[in-house]
N, CA, C and O atoms as a printed pandas DataFrame, in Angstrom:
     atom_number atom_name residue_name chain_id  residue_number  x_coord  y_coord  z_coord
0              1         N          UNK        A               1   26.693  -98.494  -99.791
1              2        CA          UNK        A               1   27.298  -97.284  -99.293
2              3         C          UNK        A               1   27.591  -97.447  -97.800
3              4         O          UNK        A               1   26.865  -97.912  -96.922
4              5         N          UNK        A               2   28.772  -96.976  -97.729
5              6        CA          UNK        A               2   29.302  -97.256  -96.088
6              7         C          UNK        A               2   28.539  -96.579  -95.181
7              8         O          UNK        A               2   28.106  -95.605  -95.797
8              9         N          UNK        A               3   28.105  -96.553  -93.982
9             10        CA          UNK        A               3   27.452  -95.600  -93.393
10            11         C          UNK        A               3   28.554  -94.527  -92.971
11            12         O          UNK        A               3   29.776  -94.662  -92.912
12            13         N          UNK        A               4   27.816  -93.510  -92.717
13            14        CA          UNK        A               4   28.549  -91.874  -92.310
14            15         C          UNK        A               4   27.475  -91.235  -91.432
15            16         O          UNK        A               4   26.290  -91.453  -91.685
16            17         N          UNK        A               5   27.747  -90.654  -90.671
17            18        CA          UNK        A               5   27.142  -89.633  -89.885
18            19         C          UNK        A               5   28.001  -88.365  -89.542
19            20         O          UNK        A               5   29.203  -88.193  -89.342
20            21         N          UNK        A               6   26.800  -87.475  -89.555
21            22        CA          UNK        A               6   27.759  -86.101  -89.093
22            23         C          UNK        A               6   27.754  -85.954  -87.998
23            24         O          UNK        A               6   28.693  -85.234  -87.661
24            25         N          UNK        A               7   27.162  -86.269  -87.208
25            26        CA          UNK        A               7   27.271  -86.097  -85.641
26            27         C          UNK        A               7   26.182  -85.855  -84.887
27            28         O          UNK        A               7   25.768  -84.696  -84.889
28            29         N          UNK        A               8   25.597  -86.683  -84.223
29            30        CA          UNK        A               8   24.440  -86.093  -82.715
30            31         C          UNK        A               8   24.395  -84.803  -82.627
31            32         O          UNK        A               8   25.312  -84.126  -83.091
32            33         N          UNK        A               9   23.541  -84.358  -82.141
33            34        CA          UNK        A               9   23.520  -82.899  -81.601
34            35         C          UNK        A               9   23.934  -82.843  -79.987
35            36         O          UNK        A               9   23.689  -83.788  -79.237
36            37         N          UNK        A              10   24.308  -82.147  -79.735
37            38        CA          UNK        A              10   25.098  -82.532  -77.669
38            39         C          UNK        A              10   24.937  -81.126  -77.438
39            40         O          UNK        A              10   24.543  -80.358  -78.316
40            41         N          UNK        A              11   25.400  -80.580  -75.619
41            42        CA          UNK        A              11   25.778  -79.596  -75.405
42            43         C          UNK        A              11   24.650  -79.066  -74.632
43            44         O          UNK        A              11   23.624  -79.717  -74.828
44            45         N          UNK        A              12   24.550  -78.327  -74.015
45            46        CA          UNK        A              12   23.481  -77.276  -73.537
46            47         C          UNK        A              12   22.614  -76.847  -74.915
47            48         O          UNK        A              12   23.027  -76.280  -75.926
48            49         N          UNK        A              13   21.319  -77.305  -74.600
49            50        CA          UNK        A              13   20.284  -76.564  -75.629
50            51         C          UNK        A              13   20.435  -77.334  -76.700
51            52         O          UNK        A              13   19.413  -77.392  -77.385
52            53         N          UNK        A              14   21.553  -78.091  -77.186
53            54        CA          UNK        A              14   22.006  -78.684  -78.698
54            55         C          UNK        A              14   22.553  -78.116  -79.485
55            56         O          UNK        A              14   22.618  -78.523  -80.645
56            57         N          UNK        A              15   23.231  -76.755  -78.979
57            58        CA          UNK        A              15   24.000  -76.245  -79.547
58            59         C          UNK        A              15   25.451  -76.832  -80.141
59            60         O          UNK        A              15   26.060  -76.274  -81.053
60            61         N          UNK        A              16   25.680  -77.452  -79.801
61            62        CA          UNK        A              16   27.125  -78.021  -80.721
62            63         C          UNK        A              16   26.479  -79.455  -81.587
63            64         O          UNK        A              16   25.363  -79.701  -82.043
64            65         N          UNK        A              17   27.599  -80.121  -81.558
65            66        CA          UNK        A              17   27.051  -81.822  -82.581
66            67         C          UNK        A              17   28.860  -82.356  -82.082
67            68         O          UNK        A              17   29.847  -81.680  -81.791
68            69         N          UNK        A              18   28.615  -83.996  -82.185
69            70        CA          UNK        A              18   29.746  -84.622  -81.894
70            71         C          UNK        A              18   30.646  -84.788  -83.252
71            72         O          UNK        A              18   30.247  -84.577  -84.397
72            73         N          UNK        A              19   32.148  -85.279  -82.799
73            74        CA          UNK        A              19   32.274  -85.378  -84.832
74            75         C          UNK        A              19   31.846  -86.601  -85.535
75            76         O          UNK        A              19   31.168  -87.483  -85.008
76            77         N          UNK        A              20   32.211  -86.609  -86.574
77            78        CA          UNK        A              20   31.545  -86.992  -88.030
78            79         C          UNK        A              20   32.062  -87.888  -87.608
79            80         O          UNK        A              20   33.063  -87.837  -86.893
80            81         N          UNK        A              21   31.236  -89.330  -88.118
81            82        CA          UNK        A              21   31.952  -90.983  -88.284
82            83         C          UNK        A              21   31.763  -91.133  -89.540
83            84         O          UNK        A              21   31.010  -90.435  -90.220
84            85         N          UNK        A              22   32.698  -92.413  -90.083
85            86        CA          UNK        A              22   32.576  -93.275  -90.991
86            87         C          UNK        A              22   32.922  -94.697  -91.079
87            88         O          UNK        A              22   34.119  -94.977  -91.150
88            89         N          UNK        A              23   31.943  -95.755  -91.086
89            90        CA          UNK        A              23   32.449  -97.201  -90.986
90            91         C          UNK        A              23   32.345  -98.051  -91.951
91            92         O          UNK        A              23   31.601  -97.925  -92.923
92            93         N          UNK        A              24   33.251  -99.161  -91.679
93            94        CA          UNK        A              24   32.954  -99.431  -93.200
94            95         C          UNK        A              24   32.626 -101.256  -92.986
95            96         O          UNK        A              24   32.881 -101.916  -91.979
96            97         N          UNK        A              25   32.223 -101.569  -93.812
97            98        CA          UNK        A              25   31.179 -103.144  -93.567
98            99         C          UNK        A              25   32.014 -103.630  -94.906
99           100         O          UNK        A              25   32.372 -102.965  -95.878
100          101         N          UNK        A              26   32.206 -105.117  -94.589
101          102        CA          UNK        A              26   32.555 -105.884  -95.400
102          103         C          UNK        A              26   31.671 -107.524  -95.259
103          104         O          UNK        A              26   31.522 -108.272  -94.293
104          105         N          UNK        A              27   31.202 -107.622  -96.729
105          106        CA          UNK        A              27   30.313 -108.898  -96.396
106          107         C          UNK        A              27   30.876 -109.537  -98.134
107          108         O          UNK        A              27   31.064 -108.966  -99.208
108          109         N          UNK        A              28   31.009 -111.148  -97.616
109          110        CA          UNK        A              28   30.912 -111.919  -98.746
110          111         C          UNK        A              28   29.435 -112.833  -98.652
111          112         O          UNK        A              28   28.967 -113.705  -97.920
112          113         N          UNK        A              29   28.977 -111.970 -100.003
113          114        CA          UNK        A              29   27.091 -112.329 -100.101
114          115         C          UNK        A              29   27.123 -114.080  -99.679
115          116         O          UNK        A              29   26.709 -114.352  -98.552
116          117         N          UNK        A              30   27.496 -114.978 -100.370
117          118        CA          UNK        A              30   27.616 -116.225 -100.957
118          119         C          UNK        A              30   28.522 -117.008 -101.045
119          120         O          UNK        A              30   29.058 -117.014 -102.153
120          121         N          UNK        A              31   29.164 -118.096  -99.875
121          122        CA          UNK        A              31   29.969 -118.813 -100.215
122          123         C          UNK        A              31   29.312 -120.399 -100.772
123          124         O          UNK        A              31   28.754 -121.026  -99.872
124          125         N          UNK        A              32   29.325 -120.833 -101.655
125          126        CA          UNK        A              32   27.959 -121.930 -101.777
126          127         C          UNK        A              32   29.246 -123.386 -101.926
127          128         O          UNK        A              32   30.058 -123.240 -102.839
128          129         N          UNK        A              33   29.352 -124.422 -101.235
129          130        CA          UNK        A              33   29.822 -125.583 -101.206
130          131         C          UNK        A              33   29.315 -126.849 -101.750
131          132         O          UNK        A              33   28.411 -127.420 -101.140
132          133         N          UNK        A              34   29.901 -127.465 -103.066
133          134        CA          UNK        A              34   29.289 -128.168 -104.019
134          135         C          UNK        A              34   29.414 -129.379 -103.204
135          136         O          UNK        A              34   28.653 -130.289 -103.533
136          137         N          UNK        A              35   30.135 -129.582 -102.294
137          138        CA          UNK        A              35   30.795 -130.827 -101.427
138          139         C          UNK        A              35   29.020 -131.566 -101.053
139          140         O          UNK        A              35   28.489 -132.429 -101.752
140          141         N          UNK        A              36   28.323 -130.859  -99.643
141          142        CA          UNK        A              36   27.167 -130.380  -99.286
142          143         C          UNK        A              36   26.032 -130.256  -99.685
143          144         O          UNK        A              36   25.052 -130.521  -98.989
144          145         N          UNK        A              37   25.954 -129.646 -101.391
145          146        CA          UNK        A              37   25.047 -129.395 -102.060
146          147         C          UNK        A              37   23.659 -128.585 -101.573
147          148         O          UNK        A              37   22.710 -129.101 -100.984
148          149         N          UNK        A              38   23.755 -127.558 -101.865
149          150        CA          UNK        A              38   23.118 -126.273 -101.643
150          151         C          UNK        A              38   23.232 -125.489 -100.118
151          152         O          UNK        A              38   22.285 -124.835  -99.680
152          153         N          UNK        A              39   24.310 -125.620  -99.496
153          154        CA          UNK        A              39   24.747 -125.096  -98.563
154          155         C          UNK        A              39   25.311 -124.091  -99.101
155          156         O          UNK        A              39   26.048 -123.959 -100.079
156          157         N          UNK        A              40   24.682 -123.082  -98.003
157          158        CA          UNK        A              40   25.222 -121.270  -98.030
158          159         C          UNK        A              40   25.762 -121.180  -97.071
159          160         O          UNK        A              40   25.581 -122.040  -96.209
160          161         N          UNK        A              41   26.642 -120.094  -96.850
161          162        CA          UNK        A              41   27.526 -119.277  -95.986
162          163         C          UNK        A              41   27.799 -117.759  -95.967
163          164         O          UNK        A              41   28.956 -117.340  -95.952
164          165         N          UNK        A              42   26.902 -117.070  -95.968
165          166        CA          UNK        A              42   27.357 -116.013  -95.559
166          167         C          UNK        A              42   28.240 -115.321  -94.765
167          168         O          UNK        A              42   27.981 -115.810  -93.665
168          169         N          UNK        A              43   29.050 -114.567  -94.594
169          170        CA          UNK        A              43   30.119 -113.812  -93.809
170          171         C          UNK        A              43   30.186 -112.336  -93.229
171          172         O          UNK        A              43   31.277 -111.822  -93.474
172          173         N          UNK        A              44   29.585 -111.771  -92.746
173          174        CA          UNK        A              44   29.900 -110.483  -93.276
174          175         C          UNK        A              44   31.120 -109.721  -92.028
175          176         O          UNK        A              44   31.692 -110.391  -91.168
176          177         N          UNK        A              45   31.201 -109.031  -92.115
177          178        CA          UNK        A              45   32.332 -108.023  -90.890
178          179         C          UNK        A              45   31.685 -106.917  -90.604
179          180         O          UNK        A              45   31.545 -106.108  -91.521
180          181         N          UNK        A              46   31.127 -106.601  -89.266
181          182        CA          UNK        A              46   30.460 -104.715  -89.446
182          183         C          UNK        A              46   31.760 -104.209  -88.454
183          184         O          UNK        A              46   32.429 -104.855  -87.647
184          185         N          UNK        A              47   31.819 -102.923  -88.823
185          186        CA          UNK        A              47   33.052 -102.170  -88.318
186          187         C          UNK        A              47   34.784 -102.978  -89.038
187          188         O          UNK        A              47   35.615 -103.474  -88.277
188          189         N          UNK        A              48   34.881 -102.948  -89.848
189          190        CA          UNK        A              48   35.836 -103.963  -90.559
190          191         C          UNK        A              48   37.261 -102.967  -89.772
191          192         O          UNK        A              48   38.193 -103.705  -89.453
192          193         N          UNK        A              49   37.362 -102.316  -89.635
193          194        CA          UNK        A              49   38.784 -101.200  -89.251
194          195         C          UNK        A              49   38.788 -101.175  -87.419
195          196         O          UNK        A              49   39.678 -100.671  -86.734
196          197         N          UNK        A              50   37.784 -101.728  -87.007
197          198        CA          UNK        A              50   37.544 -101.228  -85.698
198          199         C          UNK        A              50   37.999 -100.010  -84.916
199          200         O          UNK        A              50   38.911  -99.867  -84.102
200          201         N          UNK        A              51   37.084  -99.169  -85.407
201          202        CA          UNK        A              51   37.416  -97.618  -85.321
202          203         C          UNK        A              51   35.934  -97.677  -83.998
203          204         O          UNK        A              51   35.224  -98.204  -84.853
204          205         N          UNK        A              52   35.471  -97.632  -83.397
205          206        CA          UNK        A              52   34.802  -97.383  -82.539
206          207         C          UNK        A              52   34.352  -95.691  -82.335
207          208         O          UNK        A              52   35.270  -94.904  -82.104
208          209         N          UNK        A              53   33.653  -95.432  -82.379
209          210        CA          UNK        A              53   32.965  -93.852  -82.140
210          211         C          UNK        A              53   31.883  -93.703  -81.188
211          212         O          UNK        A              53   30.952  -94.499  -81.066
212          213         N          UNK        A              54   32.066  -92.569  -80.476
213          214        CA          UNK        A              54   31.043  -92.041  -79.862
214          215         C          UNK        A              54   29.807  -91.715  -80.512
215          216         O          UNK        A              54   29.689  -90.900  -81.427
216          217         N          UNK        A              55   28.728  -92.516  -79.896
217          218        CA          UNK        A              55   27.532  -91.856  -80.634
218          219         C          UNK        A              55   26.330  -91.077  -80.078
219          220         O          UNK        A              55   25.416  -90.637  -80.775
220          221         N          UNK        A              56   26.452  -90.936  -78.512
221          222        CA          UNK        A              56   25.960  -89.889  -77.774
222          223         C          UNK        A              56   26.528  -89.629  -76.541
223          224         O          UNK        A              56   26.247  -90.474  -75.691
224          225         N          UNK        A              57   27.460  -88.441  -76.066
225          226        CA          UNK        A              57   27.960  -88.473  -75.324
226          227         C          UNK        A              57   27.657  -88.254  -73.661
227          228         O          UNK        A              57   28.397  -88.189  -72.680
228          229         N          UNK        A              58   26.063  -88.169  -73.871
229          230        CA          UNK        A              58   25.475  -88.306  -71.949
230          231         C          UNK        A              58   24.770  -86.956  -71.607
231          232         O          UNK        A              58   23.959  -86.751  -70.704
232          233         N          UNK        A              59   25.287  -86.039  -72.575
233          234        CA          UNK        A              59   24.551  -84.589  -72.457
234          235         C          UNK        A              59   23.159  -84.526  -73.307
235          236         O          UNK        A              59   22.915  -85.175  -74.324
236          237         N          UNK        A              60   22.385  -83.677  -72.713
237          238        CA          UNK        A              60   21.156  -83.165  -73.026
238          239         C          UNK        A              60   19.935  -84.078  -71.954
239          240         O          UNK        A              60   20.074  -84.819  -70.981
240          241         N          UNK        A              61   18.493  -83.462  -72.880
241          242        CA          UNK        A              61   17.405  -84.259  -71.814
242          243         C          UNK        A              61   17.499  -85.574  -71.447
243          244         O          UNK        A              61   18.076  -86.209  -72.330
244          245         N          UNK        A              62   17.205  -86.186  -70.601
245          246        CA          UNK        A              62   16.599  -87.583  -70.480
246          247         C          UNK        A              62   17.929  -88.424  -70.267
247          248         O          UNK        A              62   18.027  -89.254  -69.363
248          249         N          UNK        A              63   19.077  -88.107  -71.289
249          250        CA          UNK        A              63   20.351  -89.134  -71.319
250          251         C          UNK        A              63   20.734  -90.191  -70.497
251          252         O          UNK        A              63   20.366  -91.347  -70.291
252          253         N          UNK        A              64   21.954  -89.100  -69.921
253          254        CA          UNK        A              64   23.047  -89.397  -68.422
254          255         C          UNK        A              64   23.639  -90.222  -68.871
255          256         O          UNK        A              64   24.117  -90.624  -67.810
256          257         N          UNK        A              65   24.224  -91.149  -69.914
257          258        CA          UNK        A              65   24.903  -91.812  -70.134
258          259         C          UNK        A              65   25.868  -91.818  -71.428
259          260         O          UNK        A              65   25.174  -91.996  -72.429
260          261         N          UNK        A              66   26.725  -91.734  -71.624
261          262        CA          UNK        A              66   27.440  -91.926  -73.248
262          263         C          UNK        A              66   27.176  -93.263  -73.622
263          264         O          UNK        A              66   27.045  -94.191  -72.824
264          265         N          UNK        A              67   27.092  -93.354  -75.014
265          266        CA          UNK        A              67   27.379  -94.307  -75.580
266          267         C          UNK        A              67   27.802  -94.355  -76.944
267          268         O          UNK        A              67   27.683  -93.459  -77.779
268          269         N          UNK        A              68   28.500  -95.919  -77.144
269          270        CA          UNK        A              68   29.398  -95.773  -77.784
270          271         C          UNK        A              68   29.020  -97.049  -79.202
271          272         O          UNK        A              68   28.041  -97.731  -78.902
272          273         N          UNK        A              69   29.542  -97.361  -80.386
273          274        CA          UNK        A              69   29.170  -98.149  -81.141
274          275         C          UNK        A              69   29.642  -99.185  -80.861
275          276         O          UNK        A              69   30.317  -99.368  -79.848
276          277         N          UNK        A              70   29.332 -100.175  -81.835
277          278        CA          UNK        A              70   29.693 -101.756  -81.827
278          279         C          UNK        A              70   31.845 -101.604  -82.349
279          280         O          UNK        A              70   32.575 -100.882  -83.028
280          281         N          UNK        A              71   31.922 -102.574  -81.636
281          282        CA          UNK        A              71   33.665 -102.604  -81.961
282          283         C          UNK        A              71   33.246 -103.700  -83.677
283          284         O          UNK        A              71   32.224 -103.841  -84.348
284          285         N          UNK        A              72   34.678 -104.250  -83.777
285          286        CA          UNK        A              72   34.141 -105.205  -85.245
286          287         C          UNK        A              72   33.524 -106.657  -84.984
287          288         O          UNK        A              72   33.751 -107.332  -83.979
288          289         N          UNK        A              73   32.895 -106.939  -85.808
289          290        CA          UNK        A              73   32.039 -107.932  -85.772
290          291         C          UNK        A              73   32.294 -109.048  -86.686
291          292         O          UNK        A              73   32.519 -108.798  -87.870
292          293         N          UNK        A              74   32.278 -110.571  -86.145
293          294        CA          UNK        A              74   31.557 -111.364  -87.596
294          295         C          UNK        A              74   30.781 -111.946  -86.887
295          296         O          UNK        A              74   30.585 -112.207  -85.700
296          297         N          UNK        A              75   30.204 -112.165  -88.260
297          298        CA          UNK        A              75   29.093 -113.012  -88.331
298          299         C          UNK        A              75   28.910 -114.182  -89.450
299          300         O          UNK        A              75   29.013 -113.919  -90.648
300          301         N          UNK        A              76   28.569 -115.788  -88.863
301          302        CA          UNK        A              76   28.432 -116.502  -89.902
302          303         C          UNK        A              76   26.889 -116.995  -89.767
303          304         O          UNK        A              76   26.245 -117.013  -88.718
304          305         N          UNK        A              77   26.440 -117.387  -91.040
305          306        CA          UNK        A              77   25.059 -117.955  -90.844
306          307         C          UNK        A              77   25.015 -119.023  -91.935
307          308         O          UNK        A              77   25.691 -118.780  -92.934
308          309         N          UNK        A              78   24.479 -119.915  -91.912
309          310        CA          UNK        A              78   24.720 -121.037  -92.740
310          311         C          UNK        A              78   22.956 -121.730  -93.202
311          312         O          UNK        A              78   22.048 -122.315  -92.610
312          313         N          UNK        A              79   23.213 -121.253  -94.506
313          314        CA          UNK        A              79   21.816 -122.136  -94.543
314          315         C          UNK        A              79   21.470 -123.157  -96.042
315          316         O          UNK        A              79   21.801 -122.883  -97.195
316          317         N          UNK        A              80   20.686 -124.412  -95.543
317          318        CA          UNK        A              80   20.790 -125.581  -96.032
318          319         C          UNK        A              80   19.674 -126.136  -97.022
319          320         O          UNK        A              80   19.124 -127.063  -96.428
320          321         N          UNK        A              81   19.102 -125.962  -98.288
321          322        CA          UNK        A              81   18.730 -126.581  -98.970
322          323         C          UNK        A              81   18.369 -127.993  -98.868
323          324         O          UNK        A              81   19.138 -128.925  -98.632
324          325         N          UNK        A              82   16.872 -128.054  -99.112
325          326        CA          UNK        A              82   16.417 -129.648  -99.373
326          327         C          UNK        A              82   15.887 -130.145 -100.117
327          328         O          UNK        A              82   15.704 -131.360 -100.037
C-alpha cells in the first residue's frame, strides 16, 4: 500500500493540518543473474512521480523550521551467494 497522509497538524494551538499527500514506491523484489550464479539485485524507486510535499511547515512548539520530503530515489543493492 502506497503511503498517504492526511496532514500534520500546524497553526496556532494546532488548529488547522497541512494537505493530504500521496506517494507512490516502485520496487523490483528480484533481479537474479544466471551468468554470476546466485547474484541478486534489487531496485527499488521511493517517490517514483517526484511529487515532493511539505511535511511540517515551521509552525507550532519547538519547530522553526519547514520541512520537506525526500525528492525520487534509487536504490541498488546487490547481493552474492556462496
Amino acid at each position: 500500500m502506497p503511503p498517504y497522509g492526511s496532514g500534520l497538524r500546524n497553526g496556532f494551538a494546532y488548529t488547522s493540518h497541512l494537505p493530504a499527500y500521496f506517494q507512490v514506491n516502485a520496487a523490483r523484489r528480484t533481479a537474479s543473474t544466471p551468468l554470476f550464479g546466485g547474484t541478486k539485485a534489487p531496485f527499488p524507486v521511493i517517490n517514483l512521480f517526484d511529487r515532493p510535499y511539505q511535511l511540517r511547515d515551521g509552525t507550532g512548539i519547538g519547530v522553526g523550521a519547514p520541512q520537506y520530503t525526500q525528492r525520487r530515489n534509487y536504490y541498488l543493492a546487490l547481493s552474492q551467494r556462496f
